[in-house]
C-alpha angles and dihedrals in degrees: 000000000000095000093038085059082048094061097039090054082051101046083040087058094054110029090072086059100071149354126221096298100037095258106151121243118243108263109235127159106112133077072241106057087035098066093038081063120104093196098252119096125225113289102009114180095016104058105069085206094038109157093359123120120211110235120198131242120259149102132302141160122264115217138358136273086201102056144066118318093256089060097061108131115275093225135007087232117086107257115245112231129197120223119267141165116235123176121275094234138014117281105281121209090253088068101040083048093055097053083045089055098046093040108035094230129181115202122227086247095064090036089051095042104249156348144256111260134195118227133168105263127231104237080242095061093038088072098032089069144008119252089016087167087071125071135153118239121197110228093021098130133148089282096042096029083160086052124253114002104017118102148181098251104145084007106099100107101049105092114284101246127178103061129112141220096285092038093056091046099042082059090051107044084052077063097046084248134126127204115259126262110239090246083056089041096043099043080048093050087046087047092197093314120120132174131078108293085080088086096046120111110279100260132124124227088275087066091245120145107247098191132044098257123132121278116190130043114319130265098357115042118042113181091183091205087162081068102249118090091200121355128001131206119267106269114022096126132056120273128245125251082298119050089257108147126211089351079145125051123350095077138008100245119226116239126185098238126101121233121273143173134019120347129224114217099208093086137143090265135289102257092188083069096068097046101082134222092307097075119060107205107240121211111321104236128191122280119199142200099024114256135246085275098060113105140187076245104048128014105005085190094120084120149119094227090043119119135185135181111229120178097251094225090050118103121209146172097241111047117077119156148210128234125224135214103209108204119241 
């Protein structure tokens, strides 16, 4: 095992420096470079592999000891896993809005009428309703995530949210690619590490948050010491092993398997639950990585290992997604 985590840290060393034909990736890691960033890699749209990062085949293994009881390991073998490219960072706006652009389509949530939205509870409301943090607002999409007239002006390199499965895979498939399986999403987010400080809480040694998920008390007191009160742009934090950028925290990411096993109620709150009876929820489907809005309070679930069932026609503001290039 010893010599098969010494070839992961060296591949993982190499696979951030360049893509298929040699086209750099865009260096993020910094409040800085994250906010230089426009949101589309270099070339994009010519690059087949453009912001993608080719991750090595090996094992890995599959679930937690230390989490909830749905993340148990599937098997107590190492999973073997094939070699794949996935995008370095979450899907940002400036590239939704470029499919968009070249398609002309139009996502389930502005199709539907709206989305579910998170916003800071009054301690009223808090005890008039469950999940009071959630609402649906008619007219929140991917362009007016606040409802109508908010925008995403300035916005194009924070992660694209409210879409849905098919919207996420719609976007994918225009780019040859397909969304990931948890096993490849989750072996991408280890990056070759194993052990159980992959379910501690995202700081350095400093004591300094390294991923976008909520510090303070949830859902009513957000400290933002990792420096974003909601979303932050794709590629603030440093990446993990291999060059994979906000795999934990920022958005929920989209995969294309449905929802199996055991479910853990404590959860971040079902959103189906606020929609209403005028939307039947569709196949739950697995969500991967924890969002800005998981806390040590609520949720725990900023980690590798960390799973969630989301209805898959159901937009929200807090799932976004990555695509991956499966070698031949």
């Amino acid at each position: 095992m010893a010599g098969l985590l010494a070839w992961y840290t060296a591949a993982a060393h190499k696979a951030p420096l360049d893509s298929a034909r040699g086209v750099p990736l865009p260096v993020l890691g910094s409040e800085q470079a994250c906010e230089a960033y426009r949101g589309l890699p270099p070339g994009w749209r010519q690059d087949a592999h453009a912001g993608m990062v080719a991750l090595p085949a090996g094992r890995f293994q599959f679930g937690s000891t230390q989490g909830y009881p749905d993340e148990r390991p599937a098997s107590a073998a190492p999973v073997r896993m094939a070699g794949f490219w996935i995008d370095q960072t979450e899907v940002t706006v400036a590239q939704f809005a470029a499919f968009v652009a070249a398609t002309g389509y139009v996502t389930e949530a502005e199709r539907q009428g709206g989305g579910v939205v998170f916003s800071v509870p009054t301690p009223e409301q808090l005890q008039q309703r469950p999940l009071a943090w959630w609402q649906f607002v008619a007219g929140a999409d991917w362009r007016h995530p606040g409802g109508p007239g908010s925008d995403q002006a300035g916005r194009d390199a924070l992660p694209v949210s409210f879409v849905t499965q098919a919207d996420a895979l719609a976007y994918a498939h225009w780019l040859g690619r397909d969304l990931p399986t948890e096993a490849e999403w989750e072996y991408a987010a280890k990056a070759g590490q194993q052990g159980d400080t992959l379910d501690d809480a995202p700081r350095d040694a400093t004591g300094k948050p390294t991923a976008n998920y909520w510090q303070g008390s949830f859902p009513i007191l957000n400290l933002h010491e990792d420096g974003h009160e909601g979303l932050a742009p794709v590629g603030c934090y440093p990446a993990n092993a291999w060059g994979l950028h906000d795999t934990i925290g920022n958005v929920w990411e989209w995969t294309r398997d449905a929802y199996s096993g055991p479910h853990q109620p404590h959860m971040n709150g079902d959103t189906a639950a606020v929609v209403g009876a005028q939307h039947t929820p569709a196949q739950p489907m697995v969500i991967k990585g924890g969002s800005f809005l998981c806390a040590p309070d609520f949720c725990v679930r900023y980690r590798a290992s960390a799973r969630e069932s989301q209805e898959a026609d159901l937009a929200t503001a807090h799932i976004g997604f990555r695509t991956v290039l499966r070698t031949p």
